[in-house]
PDB file of N, CA, C and O in Angstrom:
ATOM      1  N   UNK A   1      91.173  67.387 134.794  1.00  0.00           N
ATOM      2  CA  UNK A   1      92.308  67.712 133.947  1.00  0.00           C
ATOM      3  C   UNK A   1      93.556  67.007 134.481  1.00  0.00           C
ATOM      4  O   UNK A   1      93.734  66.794 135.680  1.00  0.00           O
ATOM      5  N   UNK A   2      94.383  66.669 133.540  1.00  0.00           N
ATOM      6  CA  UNK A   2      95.504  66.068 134.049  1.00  0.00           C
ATOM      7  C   UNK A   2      96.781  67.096 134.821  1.00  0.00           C
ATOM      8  O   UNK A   2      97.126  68.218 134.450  1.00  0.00           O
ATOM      9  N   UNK A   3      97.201  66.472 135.738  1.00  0.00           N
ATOM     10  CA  UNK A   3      98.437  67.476 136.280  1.00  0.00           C
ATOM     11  C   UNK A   3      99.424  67.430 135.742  1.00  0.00           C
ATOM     12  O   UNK A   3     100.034  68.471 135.501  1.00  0.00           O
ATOM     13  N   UNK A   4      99.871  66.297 135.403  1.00  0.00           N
ATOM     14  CA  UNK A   4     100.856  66.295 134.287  1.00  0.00           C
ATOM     15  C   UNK A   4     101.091  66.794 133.090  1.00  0.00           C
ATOM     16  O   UNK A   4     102.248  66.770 132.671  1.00  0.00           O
ATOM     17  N   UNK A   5     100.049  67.344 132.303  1.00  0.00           N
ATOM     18  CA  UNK A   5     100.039  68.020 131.069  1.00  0.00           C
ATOM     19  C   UNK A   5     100.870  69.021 131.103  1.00  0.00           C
ATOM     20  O   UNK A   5     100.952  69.707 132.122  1.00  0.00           O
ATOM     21  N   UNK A   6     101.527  69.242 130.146  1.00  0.00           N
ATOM     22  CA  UNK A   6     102.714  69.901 129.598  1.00  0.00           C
ATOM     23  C   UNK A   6     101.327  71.436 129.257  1.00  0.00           C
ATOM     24  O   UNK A   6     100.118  71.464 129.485  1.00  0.00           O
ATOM     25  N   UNK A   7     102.010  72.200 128.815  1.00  0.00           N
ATOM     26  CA  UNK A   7     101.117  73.583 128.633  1.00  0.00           C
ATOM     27  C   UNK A   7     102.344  74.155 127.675  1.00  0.00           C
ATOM     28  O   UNK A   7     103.482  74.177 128.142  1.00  0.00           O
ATOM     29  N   UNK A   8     102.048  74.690 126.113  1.00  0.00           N
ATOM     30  CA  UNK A   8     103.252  75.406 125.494  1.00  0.00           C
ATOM     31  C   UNK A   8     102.430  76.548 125.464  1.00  0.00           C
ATOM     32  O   UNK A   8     101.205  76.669 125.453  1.00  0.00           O
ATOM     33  N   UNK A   9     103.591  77.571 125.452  1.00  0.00           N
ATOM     34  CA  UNK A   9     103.462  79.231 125.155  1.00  0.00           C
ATOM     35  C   UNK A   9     103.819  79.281 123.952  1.00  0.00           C
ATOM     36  O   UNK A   9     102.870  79.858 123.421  1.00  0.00           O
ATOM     37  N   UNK A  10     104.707  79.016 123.008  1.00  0.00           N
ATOM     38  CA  UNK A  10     105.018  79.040 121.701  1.00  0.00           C
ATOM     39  C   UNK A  10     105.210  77.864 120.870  1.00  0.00           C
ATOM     40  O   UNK A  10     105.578  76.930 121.583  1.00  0.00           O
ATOM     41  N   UNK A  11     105.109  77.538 119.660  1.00  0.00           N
ATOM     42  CA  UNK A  11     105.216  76.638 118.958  1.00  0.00           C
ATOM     43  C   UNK A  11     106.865  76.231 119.317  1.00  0.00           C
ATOM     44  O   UNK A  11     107.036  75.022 119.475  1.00  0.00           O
ATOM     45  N   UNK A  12     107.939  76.992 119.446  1.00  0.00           N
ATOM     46  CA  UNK A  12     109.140  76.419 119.695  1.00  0.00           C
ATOM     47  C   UNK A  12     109.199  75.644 120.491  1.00  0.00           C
ATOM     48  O   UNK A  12     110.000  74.711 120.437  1.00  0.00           O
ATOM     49  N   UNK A  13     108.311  75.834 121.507  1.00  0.00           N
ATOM     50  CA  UNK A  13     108.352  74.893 123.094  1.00  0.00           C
ATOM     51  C   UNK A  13     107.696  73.762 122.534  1.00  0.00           C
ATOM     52  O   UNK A  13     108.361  72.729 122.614  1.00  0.00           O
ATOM     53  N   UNK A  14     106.430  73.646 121.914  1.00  0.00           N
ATOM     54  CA  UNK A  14     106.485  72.532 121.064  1.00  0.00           C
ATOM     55  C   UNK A  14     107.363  71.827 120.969  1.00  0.00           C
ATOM     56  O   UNK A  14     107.787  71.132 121.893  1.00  0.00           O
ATOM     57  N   UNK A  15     107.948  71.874 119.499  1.00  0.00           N
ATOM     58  CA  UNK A  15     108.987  71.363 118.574  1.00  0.00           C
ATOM     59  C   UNK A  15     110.080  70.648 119.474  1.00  0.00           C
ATOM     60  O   UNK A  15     110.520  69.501 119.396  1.00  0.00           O
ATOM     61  N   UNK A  16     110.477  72.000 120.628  1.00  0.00           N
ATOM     62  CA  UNK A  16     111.325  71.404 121.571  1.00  0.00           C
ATOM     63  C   UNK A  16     111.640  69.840 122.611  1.00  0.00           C
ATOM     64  O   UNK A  16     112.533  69.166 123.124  1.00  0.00           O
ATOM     65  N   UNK A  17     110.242  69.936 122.432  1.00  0.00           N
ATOM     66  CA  UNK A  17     109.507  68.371 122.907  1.00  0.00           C
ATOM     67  C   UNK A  17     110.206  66.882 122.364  1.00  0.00           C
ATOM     68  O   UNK A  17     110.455  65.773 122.836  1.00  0.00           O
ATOM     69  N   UNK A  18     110.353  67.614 121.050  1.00  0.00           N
ATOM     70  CA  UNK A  18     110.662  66.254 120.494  1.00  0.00           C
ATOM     71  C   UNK A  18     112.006  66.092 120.262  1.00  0.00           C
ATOM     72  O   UNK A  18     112.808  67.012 120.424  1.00  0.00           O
ATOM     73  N   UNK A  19     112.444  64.504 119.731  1.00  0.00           N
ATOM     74  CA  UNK A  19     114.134  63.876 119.198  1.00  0.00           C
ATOM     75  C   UNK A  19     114.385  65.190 117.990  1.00  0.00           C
ATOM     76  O   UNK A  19     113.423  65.790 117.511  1.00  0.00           O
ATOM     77  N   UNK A  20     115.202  65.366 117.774  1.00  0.00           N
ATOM     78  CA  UNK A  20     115.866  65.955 116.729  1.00  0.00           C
ATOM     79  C   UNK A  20     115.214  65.627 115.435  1.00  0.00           C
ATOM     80  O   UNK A  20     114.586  66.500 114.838  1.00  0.00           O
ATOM     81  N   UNK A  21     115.337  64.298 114.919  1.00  0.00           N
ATOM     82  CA  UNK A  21     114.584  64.204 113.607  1.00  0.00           C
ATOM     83  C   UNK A  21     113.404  64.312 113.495  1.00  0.00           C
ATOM     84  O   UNK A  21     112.889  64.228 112.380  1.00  0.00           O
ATOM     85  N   UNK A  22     112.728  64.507 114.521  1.00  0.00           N
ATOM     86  CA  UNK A  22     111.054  65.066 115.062  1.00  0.00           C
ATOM     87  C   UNK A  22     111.383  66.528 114.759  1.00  0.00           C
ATOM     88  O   UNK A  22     110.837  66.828 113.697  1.00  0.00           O
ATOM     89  N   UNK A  23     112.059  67.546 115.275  1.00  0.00           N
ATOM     90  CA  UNK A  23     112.315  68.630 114.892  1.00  0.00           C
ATOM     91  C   UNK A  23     112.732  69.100 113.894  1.00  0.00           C
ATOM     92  O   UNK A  23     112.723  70.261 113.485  1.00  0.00           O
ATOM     93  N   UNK A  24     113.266  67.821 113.310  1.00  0.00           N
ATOM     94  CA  UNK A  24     113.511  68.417 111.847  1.00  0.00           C
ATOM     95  C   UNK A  24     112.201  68.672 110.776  1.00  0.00           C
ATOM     96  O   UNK A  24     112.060  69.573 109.949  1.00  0.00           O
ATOM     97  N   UNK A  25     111.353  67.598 111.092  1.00  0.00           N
ATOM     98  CA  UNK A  25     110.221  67.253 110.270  1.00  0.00           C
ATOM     99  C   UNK A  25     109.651  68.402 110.820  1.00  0.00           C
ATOM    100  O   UNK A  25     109.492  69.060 109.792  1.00  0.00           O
ATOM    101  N   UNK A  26     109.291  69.004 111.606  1.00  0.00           N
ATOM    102  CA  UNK A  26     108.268  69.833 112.614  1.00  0.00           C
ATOM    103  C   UNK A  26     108.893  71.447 111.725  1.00  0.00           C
ATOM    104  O   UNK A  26     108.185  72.334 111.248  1.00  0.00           O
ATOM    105  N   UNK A  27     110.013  71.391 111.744  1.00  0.00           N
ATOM    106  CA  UNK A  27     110.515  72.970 111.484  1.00  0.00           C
ATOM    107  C   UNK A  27     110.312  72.781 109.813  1.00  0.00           C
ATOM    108  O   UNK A  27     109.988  73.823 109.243  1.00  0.00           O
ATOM    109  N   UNK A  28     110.421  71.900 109.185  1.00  0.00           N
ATOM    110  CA  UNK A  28     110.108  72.024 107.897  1.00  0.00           C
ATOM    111  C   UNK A  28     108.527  72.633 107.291  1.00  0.00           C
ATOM    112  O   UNK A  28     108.075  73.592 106.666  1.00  0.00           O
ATOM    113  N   UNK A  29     108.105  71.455 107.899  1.00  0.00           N
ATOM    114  CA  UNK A  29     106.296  72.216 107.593  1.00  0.00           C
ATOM    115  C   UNK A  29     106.295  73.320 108.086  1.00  0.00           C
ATOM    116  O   UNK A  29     106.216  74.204 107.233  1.00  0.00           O
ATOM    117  N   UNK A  30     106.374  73.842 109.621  1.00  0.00           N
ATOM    118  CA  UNK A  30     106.374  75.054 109.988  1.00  0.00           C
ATOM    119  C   UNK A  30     106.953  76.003 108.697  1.00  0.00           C
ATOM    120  O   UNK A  30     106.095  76.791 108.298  1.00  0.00           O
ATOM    121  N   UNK A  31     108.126  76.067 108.040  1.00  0.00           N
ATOM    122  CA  UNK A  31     108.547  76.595 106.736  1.00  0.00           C
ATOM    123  C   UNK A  31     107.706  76.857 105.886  1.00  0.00           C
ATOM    124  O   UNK A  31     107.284  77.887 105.359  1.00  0.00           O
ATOM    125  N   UNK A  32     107.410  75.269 105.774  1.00  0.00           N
ATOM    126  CA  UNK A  32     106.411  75.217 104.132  1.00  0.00           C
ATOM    127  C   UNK A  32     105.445  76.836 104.426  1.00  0.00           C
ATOM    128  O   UNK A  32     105.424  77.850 103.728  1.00  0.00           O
ATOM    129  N   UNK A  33     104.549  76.453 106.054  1.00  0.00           N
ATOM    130  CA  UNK A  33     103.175  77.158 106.090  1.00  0.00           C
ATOM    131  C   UNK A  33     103.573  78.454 106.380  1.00  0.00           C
ATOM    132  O   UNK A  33     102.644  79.230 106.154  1.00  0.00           O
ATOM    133  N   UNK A  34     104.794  79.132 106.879  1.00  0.00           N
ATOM    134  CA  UNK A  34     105.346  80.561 106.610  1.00  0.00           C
ATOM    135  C   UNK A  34     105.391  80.808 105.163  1.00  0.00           C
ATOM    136  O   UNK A  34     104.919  81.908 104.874  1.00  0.00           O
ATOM    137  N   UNK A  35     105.860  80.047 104.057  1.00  0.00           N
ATOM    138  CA  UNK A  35     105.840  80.483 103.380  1.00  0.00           C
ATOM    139  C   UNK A  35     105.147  80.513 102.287  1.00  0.00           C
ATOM    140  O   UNK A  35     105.555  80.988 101.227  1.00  0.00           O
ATOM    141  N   UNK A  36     103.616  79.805 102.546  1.00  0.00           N
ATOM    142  CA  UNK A  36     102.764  79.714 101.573  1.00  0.00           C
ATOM    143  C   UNK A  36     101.666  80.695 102.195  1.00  0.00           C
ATOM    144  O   UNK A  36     100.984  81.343 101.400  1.00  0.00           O
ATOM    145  N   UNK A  37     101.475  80.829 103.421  1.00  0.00           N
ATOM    146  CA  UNK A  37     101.046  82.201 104.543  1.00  0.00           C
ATOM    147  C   UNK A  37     101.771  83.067 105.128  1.00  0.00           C
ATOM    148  O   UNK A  37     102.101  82.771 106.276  1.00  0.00           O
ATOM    149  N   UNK A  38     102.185  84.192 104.656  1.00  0.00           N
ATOM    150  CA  UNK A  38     103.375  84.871 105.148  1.00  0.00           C
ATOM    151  C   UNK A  38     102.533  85.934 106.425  1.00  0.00           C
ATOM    152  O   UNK A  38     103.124  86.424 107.388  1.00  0.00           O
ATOM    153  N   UNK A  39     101.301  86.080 106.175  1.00  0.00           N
ATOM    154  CA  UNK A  39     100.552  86.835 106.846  1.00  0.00           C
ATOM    155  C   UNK A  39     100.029  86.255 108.377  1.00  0.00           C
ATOM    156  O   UNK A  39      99.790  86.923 109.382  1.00  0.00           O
ATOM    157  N   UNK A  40      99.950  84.955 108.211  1.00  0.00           N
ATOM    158  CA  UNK A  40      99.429  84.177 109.158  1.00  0.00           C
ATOM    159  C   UNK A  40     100.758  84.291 110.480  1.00  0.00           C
ATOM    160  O   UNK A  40     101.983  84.228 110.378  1.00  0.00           O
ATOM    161  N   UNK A  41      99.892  84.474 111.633  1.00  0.00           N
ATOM    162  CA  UNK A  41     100.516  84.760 113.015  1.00  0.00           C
ATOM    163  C   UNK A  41     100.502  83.105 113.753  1.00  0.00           C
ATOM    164  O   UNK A  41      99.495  82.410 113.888  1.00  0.00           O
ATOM    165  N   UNK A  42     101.630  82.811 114.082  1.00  0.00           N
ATOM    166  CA  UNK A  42     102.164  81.655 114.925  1.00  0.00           C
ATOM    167  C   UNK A  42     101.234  81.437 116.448  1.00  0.00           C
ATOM    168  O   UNK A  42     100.904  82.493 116.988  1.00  0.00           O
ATOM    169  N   UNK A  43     100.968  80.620 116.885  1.00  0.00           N
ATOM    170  CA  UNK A  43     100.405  80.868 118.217  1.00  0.00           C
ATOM    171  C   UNK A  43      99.712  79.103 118.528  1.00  0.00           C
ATOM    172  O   UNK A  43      99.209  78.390 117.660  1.00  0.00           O
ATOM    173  N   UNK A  44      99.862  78.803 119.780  1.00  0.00           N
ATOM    174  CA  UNK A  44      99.581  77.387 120.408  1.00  0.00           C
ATOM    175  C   UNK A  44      97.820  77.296 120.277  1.00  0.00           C
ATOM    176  O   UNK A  44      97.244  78.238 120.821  1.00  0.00           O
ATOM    177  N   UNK A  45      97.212  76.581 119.819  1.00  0.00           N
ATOM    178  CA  UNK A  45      95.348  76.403 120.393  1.00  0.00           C
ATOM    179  C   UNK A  45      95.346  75.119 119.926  1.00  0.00           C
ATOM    180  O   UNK A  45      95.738  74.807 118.802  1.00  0.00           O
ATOM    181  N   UNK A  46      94.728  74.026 121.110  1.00  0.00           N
ATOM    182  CA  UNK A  46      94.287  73.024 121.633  1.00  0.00           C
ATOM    183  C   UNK A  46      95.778  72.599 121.656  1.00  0.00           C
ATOM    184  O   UNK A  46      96.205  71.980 120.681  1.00  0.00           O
ATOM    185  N   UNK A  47      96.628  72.892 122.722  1.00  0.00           N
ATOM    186  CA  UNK A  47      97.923  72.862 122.691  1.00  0.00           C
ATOM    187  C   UNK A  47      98.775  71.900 121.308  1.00  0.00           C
ATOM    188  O   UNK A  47      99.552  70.962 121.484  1.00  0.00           O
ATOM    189  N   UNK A  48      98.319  72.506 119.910  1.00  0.00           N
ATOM    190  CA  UNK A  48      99.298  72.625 118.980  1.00  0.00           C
ATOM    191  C   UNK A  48      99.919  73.794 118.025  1.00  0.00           C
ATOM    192  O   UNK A  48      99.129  74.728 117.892  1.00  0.00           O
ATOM    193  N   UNK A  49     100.750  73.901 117.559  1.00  0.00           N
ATOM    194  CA  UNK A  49     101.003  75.020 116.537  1.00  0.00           C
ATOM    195  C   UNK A  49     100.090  74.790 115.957  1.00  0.00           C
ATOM    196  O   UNK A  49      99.470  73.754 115.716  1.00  0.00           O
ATOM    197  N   UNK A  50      99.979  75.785 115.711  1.00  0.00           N
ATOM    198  CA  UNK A  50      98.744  77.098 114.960  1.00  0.00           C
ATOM    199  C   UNK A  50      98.775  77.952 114.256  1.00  0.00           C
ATOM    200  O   UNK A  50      98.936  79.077 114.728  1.00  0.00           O
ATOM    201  N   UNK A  51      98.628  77.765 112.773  1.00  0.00           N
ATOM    202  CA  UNK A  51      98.562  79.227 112.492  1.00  0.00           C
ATOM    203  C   UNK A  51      97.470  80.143 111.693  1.00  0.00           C
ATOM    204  O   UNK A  51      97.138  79.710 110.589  1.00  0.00           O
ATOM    205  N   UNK A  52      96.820  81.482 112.179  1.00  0.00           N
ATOM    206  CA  UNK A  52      95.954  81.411 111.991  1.00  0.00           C
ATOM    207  C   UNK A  52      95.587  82.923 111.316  1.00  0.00           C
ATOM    208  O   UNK A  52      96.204  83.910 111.716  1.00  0.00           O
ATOM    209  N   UNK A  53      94.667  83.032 110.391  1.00  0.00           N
ATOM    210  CA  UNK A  53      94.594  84.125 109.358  1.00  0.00           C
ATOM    211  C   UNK A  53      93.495  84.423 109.279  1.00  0.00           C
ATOM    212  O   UNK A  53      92.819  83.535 108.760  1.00  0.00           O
ATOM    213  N   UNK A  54      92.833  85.486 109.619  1.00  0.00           N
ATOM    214  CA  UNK A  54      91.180  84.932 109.692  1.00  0.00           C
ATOM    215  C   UNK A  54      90.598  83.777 110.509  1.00  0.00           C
ATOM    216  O   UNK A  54      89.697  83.013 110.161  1.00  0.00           O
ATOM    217  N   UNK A  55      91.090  83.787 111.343  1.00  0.00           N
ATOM    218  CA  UNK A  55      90.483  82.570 112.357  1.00  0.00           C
ATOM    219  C   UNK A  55      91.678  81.424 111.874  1.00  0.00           C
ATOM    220  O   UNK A  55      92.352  81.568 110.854  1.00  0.00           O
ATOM    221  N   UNK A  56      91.834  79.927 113.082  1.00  0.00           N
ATOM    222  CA  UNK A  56      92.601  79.418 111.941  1.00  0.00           C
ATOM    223  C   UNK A  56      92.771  78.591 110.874  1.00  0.00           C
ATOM    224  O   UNK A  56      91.953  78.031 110.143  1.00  0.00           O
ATOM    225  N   UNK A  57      93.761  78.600 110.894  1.00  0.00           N
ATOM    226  CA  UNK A  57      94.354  77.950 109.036  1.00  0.00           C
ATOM    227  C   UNK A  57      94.721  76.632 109.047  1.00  0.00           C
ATOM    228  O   UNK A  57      94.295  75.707 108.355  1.00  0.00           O
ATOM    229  N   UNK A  58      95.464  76.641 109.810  1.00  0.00           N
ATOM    230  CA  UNK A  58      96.182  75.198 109.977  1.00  0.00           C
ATOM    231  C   UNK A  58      96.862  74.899 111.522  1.00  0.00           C
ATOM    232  O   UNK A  58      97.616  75.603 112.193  1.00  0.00           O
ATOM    233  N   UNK A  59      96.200  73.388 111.831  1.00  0.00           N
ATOM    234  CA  UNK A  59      97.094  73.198 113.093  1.00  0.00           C
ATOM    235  C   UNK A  59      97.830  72.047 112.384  1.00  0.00           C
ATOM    236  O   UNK A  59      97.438  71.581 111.314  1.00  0.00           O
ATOM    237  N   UNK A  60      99.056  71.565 113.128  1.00  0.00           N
ATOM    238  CA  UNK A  60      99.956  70.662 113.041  1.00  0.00           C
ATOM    239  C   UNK A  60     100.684  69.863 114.268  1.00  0.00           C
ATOM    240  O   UNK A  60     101.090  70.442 115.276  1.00  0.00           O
ATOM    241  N   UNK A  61     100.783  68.589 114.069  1.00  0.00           N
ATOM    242  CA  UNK A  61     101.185  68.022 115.442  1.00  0.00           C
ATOM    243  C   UNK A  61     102.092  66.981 115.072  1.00  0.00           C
ATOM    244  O   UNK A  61     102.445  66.706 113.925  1.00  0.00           O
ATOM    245  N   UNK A  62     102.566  66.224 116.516  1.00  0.00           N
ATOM    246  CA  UNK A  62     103.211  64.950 116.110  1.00  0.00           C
ATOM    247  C   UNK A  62     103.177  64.292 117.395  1.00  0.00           C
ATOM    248  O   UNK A  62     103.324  64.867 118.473  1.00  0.00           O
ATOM    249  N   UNK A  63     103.015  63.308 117.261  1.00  0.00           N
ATOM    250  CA  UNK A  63     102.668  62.159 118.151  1.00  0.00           C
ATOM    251  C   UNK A  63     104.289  61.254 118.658  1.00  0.00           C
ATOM    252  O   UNK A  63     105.394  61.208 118.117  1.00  0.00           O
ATOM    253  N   UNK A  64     103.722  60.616 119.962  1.00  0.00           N
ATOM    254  CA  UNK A  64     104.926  59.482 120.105  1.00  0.00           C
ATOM    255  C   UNK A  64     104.469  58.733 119.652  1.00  0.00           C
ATOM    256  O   UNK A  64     104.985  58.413 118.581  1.00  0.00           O
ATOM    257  N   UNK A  65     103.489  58.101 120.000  1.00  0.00           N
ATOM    258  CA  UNK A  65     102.644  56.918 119.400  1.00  0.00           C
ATOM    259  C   UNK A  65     101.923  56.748 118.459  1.00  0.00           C
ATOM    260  O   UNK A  65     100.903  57.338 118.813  1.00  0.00           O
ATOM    261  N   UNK A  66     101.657  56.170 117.067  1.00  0.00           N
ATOM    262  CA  UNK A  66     100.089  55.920 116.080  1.00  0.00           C
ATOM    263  C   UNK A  66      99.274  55.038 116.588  1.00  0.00           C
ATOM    264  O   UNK A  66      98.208  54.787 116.026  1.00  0.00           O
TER     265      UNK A  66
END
């Protein structure tokens, strides 16, 4: 395993990661999927946001690099 790997506790620590217009894009979807899943609980697995309703629903990420 790498030592360097970052480890998030919440999707904010995520988001936090990134430039500003990275956070902008990041808090938007996060929006969209609150509000098309209002039921679905927030939470980090395979260190990305997560959210998950019945097992989960949707992960979401963002890269430095393609």
């Amino acid at each position: 395993m790498e030592e360097n790997k970052i480890i998030f506790d919440s999707i904010d620590e995520y988001i936090d990661t990134f430039p500003p217009e990275v956070q902008e894009i990041l808090e938007s979807l996060r929006k969209v999927i609150k509000e098309s899943a209002p039921n679905a609980e927030e939470k980090i697995n395979y260190q990305m946001p997560t959210f998950a309703l019945h097992g989960n629903l949707v992960h979401f990420a963002a890269y430095k690099n393609i």
